[in-house]
C-alpha positions in Angstrom: 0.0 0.0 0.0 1.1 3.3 -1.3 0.9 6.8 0.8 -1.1 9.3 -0.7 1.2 11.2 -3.3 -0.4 14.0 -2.8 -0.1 14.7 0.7 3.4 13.5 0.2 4.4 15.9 -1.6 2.6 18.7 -0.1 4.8 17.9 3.4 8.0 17.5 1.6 7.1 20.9 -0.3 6.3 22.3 3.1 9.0 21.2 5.1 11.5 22.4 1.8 10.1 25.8 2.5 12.5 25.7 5.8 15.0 24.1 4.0 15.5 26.9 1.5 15.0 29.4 4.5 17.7 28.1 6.2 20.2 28.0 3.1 19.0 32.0 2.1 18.8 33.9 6.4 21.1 31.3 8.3 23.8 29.1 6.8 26.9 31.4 6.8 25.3 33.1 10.4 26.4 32.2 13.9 22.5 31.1 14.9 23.1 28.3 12.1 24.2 26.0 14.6 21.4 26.1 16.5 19.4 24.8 13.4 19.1 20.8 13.5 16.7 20.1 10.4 13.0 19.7 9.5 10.3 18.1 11.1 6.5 17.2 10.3 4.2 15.8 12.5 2.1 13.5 10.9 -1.2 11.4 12.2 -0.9 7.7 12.4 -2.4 6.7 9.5 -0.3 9.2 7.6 -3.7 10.9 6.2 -2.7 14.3 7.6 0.2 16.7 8.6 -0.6 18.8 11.4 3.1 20.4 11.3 6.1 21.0 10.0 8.6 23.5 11.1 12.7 23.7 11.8 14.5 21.7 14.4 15.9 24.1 16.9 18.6 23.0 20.1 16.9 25.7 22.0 13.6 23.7 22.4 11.6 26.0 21.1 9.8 23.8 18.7 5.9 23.8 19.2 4.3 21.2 21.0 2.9 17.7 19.1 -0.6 17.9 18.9 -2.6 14.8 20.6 -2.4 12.1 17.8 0.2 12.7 15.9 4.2 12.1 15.5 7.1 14.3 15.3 9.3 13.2 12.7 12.8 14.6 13.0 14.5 15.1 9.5 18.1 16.2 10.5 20.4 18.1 8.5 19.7 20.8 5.8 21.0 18.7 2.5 17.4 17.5 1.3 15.3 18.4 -2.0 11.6 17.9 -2.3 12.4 14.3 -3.5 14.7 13.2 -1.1 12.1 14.1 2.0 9.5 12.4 -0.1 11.7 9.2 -0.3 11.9 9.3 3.7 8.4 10.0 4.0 7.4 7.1 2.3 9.9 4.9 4.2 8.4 6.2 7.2 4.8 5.4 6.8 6.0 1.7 5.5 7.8 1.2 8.4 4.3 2.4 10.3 1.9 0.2 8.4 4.7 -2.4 10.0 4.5 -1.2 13.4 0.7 -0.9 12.9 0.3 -4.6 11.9 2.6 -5.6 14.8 0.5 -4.3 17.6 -3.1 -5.5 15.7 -1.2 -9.2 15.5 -0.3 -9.3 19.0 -3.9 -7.5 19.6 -5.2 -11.3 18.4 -3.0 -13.0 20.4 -3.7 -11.5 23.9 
């Protein structure tokens, strides 16, 4: 089962916004190192991003809202197909996890 390409996309091109953003106002600045990466939270079922935003060491990141998952992206070195690559990775290795907990569900 495939993720939705769409939505996909529309987080990698989301999270690529930050990306570029920290390439054009922090790369060759001193507050660079305090940039980590990207994230995007992202429901269960990978149906929805709630978030996505720039990993900071400060802390300062928002909070997760109830349901979903922070996924940490680190680095700045991605392009829109890259992140899609991971995403996609990601949500197979939750449809594992997912089956996992419903087999052992059955076997309670």
């Amino acid at each position: 089962m495939k993720m939705d390409e769409f939505l996909k996309r529309n987080i990698a091109n989301r999270m690529m916004s930050y990306v570029l953003n920290f390439h054009k106002s922090f790369k060759n600045k001193p507050t660079a190192k305090y940039k980590k990466g990207v994230f995007a939270d992202i429901n269960k079922d990978f149906t929805y991003c709630d978030n996505t935003g720039m990993l900071q060491t400060d802390h300062s990141n928002s909070c997760v809202s109830k349901g979903y998952t922070r996924y940490k992206f680190k680095g700045f070195d991605w392009t829109t197909e890259t992140l899609m690559i991971e995403i996609e990775k990601l949500y197979k290795l939750s449809l594992v996890k997912n089956k996992i907990e419903d087999l052992k569900k059955d076997f309670q």
